[in-house]
C-alpha positions in Angstrom: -106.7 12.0 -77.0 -107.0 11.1 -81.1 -104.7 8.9 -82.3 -102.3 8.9 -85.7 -100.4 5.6 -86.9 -96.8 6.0 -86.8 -95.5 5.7 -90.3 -97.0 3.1 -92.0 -96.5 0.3 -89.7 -98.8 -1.1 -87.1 -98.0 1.9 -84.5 -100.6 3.8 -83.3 -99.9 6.5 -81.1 -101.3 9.5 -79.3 -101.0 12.9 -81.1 -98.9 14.0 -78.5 -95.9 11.8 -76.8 -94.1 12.1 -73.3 -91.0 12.4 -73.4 -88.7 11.3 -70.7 -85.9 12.8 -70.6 -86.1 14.9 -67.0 -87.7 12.0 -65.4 -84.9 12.0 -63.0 -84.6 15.5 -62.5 -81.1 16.1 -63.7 -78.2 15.0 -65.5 -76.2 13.3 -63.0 -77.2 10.1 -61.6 -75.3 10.5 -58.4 -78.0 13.5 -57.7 -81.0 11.4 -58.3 -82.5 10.5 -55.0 -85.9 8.8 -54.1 -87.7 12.5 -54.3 -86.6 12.9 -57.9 -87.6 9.2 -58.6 -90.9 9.2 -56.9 -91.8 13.2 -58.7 -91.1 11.2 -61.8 -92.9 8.5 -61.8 -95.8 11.0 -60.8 -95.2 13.0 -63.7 -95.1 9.6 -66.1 -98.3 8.2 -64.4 -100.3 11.8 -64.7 -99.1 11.3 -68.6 -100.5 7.9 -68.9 -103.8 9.0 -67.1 -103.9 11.7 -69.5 -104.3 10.1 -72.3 -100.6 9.6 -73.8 -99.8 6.6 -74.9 -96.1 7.2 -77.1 -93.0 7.4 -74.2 -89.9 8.6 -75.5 -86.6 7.9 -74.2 -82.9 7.7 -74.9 -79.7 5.8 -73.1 -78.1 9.0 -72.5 -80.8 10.3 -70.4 -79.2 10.6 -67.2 -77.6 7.9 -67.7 -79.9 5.5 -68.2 -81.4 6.2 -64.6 -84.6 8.3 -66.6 -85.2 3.9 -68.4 -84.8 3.2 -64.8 -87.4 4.7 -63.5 -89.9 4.7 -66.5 -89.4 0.6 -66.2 -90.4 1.1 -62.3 -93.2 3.1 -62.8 -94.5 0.6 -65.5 -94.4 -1.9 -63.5 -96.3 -0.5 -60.8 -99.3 0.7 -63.1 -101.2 -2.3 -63.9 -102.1 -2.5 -67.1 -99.9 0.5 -68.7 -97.5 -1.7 -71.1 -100.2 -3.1 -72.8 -101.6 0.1 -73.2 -98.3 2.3 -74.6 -95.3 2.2 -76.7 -91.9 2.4 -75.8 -89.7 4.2 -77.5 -85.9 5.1 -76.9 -82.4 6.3 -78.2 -78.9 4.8 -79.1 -75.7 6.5 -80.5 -74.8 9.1 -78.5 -71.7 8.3 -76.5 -70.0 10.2 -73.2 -66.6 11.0 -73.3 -64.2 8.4 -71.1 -65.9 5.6 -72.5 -64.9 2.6 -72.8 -61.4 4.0 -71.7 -60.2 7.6 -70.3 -58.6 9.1 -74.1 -62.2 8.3 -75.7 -63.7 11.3 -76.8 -67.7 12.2 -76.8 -68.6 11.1 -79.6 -71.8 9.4 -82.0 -71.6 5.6 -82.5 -73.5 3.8 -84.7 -71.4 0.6 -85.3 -73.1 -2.8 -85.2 -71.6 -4.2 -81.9 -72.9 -0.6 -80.4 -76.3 -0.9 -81.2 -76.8 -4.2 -80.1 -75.2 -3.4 -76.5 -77.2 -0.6 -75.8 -80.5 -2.1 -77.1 -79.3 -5.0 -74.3 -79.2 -2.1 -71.7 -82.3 -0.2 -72.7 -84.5 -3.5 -72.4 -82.8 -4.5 -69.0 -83.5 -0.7 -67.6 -86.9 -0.4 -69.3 -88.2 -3.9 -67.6 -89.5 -4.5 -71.4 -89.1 -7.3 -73.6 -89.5 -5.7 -76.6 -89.3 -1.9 -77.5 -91.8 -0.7 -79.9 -89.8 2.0 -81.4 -85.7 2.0 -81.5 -83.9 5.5 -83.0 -80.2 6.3 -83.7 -80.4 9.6 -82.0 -77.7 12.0 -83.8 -75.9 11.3 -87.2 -72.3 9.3 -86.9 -70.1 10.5 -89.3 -69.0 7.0 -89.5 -72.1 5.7 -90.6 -72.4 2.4 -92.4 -75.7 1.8 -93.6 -75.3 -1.9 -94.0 -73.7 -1.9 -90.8 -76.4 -0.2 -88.8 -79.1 -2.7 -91.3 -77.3 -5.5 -90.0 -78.1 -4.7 -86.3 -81.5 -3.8 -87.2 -82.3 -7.0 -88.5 -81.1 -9.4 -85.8 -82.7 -6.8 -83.4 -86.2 -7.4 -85.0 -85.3 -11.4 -85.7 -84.8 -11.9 -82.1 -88.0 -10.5 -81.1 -86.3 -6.9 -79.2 -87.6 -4.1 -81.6 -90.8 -3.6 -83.0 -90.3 -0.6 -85.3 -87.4 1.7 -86.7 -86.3 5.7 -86.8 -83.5 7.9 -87.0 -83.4 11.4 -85.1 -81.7 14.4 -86.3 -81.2 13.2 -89.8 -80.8 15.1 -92.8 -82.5 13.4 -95.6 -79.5 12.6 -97.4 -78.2 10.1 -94.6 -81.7 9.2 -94.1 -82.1 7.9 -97.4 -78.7 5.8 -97.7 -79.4 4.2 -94.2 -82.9 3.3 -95.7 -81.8 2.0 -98.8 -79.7 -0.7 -96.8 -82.4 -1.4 -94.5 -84.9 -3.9 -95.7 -87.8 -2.6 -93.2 -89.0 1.1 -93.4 -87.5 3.8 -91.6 -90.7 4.9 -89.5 -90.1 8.3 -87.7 -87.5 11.5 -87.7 -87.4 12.9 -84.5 -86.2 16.8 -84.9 -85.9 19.4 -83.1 -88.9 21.8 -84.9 -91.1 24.6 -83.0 -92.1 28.5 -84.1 -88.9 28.8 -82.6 -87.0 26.6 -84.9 -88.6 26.9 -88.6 -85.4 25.2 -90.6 -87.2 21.7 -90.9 -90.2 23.7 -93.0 -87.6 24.5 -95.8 -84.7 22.0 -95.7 -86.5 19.3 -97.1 -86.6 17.1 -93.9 -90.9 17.5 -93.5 -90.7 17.3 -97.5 -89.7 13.6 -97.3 -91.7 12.7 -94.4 -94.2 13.5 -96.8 -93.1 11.3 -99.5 -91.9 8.0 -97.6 -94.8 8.5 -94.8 -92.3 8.9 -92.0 -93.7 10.3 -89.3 -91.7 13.4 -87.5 -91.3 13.7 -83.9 -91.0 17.2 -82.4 -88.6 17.6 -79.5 -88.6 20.7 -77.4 -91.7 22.0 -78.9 -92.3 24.9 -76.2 -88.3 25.7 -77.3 -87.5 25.2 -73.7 -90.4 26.3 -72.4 -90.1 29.9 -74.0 -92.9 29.5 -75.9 -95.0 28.0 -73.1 -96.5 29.9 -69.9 -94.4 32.5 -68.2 -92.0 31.6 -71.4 -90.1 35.0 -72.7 -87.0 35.5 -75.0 -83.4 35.2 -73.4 -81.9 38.9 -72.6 -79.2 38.2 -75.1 -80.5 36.8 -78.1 -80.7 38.9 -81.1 -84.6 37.9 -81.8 -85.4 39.1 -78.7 -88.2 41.6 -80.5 -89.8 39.4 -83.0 -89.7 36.6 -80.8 -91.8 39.0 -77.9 -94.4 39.7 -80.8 -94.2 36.1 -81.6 -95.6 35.2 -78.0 -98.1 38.4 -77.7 -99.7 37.1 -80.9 -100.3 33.7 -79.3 -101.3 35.0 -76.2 -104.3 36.6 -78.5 -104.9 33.3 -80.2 -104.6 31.2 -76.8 -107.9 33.7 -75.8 -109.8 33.2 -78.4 -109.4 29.6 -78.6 -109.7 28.8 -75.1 -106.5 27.2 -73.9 -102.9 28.5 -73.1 -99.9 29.4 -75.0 -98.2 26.5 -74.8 -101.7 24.6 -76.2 -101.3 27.2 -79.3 -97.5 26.0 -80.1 -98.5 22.2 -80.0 -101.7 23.0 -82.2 -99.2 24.6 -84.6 -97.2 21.1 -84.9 -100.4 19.2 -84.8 -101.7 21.2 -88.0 -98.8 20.0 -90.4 -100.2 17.3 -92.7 -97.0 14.9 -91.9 -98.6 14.4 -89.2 -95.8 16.0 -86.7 -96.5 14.1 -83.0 -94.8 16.8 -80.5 -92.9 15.3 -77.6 -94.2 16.8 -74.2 -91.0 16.8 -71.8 -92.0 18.6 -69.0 -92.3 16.9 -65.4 -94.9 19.0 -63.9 -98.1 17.3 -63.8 -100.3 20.3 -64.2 -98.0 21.1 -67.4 -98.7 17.8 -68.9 -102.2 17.4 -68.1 -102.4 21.3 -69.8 -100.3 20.5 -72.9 -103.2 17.1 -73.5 -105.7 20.0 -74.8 -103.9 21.1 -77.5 -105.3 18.3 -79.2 -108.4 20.0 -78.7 -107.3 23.0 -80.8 -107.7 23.5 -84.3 -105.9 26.3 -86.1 -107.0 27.8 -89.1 -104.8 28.0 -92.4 -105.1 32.1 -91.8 -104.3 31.5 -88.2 -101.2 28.8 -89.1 -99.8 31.5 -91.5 -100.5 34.3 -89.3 -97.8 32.0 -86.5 -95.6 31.3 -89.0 -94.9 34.6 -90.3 -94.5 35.9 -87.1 -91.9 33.5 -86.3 -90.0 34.1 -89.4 -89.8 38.0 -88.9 -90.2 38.8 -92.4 -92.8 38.5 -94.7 -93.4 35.3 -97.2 -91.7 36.2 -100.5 
């Protein structure tokens, strides 16, 4: 697989990351038993064998069990950390935490991010992590706060690299101004399914600073991958069923699936979008490798994009 440096630091990643996230096959750790852990540390060593070398994680992943395992399968592939980055998530926190009235809730506050970077490391089986995100925006937010954290993080050897997730680029901007390394990533959710991030201004700074965006859920859930179809009750259900015929066309001429066409449609934005593969079947993430095989046209880009929208470009 080609490679594309993350921001402008020393990062260089596959085009497409794995992301982690149904590792464990559900939500609840008290479900996870040693057929979900050994299916995903299959899936995470078919992703490594294919040729991806960016993991994505986040605490909140089942609970830290999906770290769990990722650090178990690492360290029965010889070879593998030297070969990958590690990336996870802080922030999110469940309700009941640390006491039973505690709401669910985003928490960016210094001690916060220390204490999960602490947990992350210990689960991962990882010295350092090559890429640490806050994962959804506190409205409590202190940008010198959260620079504070950053910087003892990166003095004491733990984190490598920087990012946010979910940020508009108004927060993005004030927690950058306090921080005195760069801001590297923005991981969004953006897909033909989800076209806000093309006009909001998000891809429109990525541009400017050289932040590199992140794509989670870029099959939307798998609707826009094989088998994928519109939900019976949403409202696009028409457009969004000419969306996928007109990619089922493309996916013939080019050669590859439907799924492979969505990816190549991420891959084709010059910010250099790197789409986050979360599936756990290994035939699924073996497939989704070839889209960085596929190059659309500008016509053909267009011809996606307007479909998705449902209305013609003004």
């Amino acid at each position: 697989m080609k490679t594309r440096q993350i921001g402008g630091s020393s990062l260089v990643s596959s085009r497409l990351a794995y992301g982690c996230m149904r590792v464990a096959g559900g939500w609840d750790p008290a479900r996870v038993g040693p057929g979900d852990e050994a299916a995903g540390k299959r899936a995470i060593r078919e992703a490594f064998e294919s040729g991806y070398t960016l993991f994505d994680h986040a605490d909140i992943y089942c609970n830290g069990v999906c770290e769990s395992i990722f650090g178990k399968a690492l360290k029965e592939t010889p070879g593998m950390r030297a070969r990958i980055l590690v990336a996870t998530k802080c922030g999110i926190r469940w309700a009941g935490e640390p006491d039973a009235a505690a709401p669910h809730r985003w928490d960016f506050s210094r001690e916060h991010i220390l204490w999960s970077c602490e947990q992350s490391l210990r689960r991962l089986g990882v010295e350092t992590i090559d890429l640490y995100q806050l994962h959804r925006p506190d409205f409590l937010a202190d940008p010198e706060e959260i620079a504070s954290a950053f910087v003892q993080l990166k003095k004491e050897g733990k984190v490598r690299e920087f990012g946010v997730s979910n940020f508009r680029p108004s927060l993005l901007s004030a927690v950058q101004k306090a921080c005195p390394m760069p801001l590297v990533v923005n991981q969004v959710e953006i897909h033909l399914g989800k076209l806000d991030f093309l006009e909001d201004g998000t891809l429109d700074q990525c541009l400017e600073r050289g932040i590199t965006p992140l794509s989670y859920s870029p099959l939307a859930g798998g609707m826009l991958g094989e088998g994928g179809s519109p939900a019976p009750d949403d409202p696009r259900r028409g457009g969004l069923a000419a969306l996928l015929k007109l990619m089922d066309t493309l996916a013939g001429e080019h050669g590859c699936g439907r799924g492979e066409i969505a990816l190549a449609w991420l891959l084709k934005h010059p910010a250099g979008i790197i789409p986050i593969v979360g599936t756990a079947r290994p035939e699924r993430v073996r497939a989704a490798a070839g889209a960085d095989g596929v190059d659309l046209s500008r016509e053909e880009w267009y011809r996606l994009t307007v479909a998705a929208r449902m209305r013609p470009l003004p």
